[in-house]
C-alpha positions as protocol buffer text, in pm:
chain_id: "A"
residue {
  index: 1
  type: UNK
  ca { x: -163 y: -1034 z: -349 }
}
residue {
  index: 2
  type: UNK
  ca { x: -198 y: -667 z: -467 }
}
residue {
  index: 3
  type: UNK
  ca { x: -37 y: -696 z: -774 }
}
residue {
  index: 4
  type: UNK
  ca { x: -242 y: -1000 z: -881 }
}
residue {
  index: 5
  type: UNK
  ca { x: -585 y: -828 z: -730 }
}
residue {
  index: 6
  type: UNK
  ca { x: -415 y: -518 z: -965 }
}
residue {
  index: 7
  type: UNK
  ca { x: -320 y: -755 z: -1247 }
}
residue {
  index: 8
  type: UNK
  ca { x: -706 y: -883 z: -1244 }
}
residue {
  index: 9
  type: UNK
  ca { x: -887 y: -521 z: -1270 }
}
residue {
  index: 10
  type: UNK
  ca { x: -725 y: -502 z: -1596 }
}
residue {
  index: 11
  type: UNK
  ca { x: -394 y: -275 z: -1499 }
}
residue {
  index: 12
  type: UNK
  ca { x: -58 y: -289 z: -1634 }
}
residue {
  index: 13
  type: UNK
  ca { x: 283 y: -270 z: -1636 }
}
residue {
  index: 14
  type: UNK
  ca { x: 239 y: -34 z: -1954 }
}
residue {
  index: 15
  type: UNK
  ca { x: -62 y: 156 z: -1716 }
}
residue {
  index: 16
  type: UNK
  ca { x: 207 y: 201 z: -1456 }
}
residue {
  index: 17
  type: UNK
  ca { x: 495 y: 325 z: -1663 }
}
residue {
  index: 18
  type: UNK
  ca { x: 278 y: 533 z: -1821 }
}
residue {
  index: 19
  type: UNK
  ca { x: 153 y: 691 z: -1520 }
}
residue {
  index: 20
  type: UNK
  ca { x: 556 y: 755 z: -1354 }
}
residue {
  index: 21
  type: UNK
  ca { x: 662 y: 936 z: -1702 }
}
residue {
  index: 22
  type: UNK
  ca { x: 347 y: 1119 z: -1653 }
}
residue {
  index: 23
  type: UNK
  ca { x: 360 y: 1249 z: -1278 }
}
residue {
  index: 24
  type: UNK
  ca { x: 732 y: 1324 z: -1344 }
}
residue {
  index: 25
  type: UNK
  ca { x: 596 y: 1580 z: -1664 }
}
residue {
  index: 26
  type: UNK
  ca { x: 369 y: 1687 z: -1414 }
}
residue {
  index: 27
  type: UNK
  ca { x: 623 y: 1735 z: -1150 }
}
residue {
  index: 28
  type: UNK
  ca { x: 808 y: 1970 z: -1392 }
}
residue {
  index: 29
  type: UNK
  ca { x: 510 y: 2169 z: -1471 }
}
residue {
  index: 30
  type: UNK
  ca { x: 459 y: 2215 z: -1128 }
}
residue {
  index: 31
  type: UNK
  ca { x: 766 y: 2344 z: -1086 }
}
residue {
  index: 32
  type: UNK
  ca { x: 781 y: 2555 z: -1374 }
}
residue {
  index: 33
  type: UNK
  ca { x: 477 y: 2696 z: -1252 }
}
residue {
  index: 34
  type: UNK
  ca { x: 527 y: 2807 z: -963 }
}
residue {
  index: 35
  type: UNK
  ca { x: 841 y: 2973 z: -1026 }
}
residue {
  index: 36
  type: UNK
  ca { x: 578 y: 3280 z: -1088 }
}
residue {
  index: 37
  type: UNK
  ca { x: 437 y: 3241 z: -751 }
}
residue {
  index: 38
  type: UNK
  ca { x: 783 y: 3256 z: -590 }
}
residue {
  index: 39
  type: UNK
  ca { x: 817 y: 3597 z: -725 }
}
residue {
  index: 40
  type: UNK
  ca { x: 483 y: 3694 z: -591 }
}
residue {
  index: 41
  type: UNK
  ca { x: 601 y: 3622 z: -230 }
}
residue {
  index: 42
  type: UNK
  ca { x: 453 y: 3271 z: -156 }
}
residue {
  index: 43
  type: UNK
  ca { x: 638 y: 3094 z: 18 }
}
residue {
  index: 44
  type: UNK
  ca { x: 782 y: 2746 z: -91 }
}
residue {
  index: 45
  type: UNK
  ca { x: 512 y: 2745 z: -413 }
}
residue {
  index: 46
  type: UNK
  ca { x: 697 y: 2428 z: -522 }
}
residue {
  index: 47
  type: UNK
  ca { x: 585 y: 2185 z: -271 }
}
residue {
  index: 48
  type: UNK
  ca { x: 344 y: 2058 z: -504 }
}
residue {
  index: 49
  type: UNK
  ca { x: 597 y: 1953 z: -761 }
}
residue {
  index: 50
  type: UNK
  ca { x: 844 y: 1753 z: -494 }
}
residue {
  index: 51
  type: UNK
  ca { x: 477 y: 1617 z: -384 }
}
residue {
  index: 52
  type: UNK
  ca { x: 408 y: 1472 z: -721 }
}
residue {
  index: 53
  type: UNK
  ca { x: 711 y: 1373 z: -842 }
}
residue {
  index: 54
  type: UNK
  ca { x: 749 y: 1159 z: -540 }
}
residue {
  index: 55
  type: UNK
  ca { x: 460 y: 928 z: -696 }
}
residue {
  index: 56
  type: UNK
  ca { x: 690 y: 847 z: -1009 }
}
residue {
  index: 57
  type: UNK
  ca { x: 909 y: 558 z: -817 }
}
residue {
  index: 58
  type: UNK
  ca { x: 616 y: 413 z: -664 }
}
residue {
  index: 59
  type: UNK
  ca { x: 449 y: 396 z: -1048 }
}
residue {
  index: 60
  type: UNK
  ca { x: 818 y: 249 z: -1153 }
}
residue {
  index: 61
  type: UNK
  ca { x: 781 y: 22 z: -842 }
}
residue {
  index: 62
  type: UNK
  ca { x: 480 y: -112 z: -940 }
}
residue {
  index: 63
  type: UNK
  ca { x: 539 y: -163 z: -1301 }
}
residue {
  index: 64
  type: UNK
  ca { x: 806 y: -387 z: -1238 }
}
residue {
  index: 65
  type: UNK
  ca { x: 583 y: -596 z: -982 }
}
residue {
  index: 66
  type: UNK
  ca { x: 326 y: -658 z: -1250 }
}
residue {
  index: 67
  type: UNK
  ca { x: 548 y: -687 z: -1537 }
}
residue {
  index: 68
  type: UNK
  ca { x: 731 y: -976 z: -1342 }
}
residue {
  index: 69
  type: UNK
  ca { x: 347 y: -1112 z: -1263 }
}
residue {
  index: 70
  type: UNK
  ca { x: 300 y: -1102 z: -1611 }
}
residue {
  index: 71
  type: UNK
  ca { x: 593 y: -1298 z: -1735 }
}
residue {
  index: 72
  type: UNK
  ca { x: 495 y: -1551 z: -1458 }
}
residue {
  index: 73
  type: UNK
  ca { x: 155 y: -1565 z: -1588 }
}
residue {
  index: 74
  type: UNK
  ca { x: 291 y: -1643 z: -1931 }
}
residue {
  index: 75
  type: UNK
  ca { x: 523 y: -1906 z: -1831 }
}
């Protein structure tokens, strides 16, 4: 029901993939980033990175969902 409600507002599987590659770059970045702030004594700076690249299975998740909607859709 989701992924068709998702499938009709125009997103897809290539939207979702998309969107996992990017929160895992993001995830690094976040990481890298806060490798300074370590350093500067604050404490576990790299939540934010774990945080995002959490999101990347649910984007994976969700690609496959819709890119198995869409082969149904063809067929």
């Amino acid at each position: 029901m989701i992924i068709k409600a998702m499938h009709e507002k125009g997103v897809r599987s290539e939207h979702a993939y998309t969107a996992a590659f990017v929160s895992i770059g993001m995830s690094v970045l976040a990481w890298a980033g806060s490798m300074s702030k370590e350093h500067a004594g604050v404490a576990r700076a790299d939540r934010w990175g774990i945080f995002v690249g959490e999101w990347a299975p649910t984007f994976f998740g969700l690609g496959l969902a819709l890119s198995h909607y869409e082969m149904q859709e063809k067929s």
